[in-house]
N, C-alpha and C positions, 0 to 999 in steps of 0.2 A: 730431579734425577741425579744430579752432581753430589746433591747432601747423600741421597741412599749410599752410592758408591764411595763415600767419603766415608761413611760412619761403616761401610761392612769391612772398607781398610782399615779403618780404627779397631774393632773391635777382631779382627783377626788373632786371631791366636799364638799364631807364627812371628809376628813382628813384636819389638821390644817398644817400650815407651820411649825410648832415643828416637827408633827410627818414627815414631808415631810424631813426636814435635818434630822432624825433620821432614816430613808431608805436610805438618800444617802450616810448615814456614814457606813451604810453596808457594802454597793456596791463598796464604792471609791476607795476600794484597786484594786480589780481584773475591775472594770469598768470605770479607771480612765477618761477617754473621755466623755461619757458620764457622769458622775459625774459635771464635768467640766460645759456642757452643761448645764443642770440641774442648777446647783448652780447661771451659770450668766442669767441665766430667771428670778432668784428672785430678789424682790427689797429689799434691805436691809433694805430701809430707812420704809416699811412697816411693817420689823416685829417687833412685838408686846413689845418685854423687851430687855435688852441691852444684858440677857443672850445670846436669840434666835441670837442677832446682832453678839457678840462674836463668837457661835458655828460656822454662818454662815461663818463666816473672817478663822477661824480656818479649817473647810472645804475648802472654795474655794483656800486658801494656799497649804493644801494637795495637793489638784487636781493640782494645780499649776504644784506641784514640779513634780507629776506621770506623768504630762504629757511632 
């Protein structure tokens, strides 16, 4: 149930890929699977600043390791 409503936030139209890693940096502790999933749908090479690219590497490491 958590992944549905995780993935309809994600794919929302309205929110930017900043705010999208800044929901999964929530979740990644207690949802580290889904986190995971999440993170490798994004393309990195799309986001926008080298910051958003960073958070995204820094993310998907976590997920890594939780999983």
């Amino acid at each position: 149930m958590a992944a549905i409503v995780l993935c309809v936030l994600y794919c929302s139209s309205c929110t930017t890929r900043t705010q999208n890693l800044e929901k999964i940096a929530d979740f990644i502790s207690t949802e580290p699977e889904t986190a995971l999933e999440m993170l490798e749908g994004i393309d990195s090479d799309r986001l926008a600043s080298r910051k958003d690219k960073a958070f995204h590497s820094l993310l998907l490491s976590m997920a890594l390791d939780k999983n």
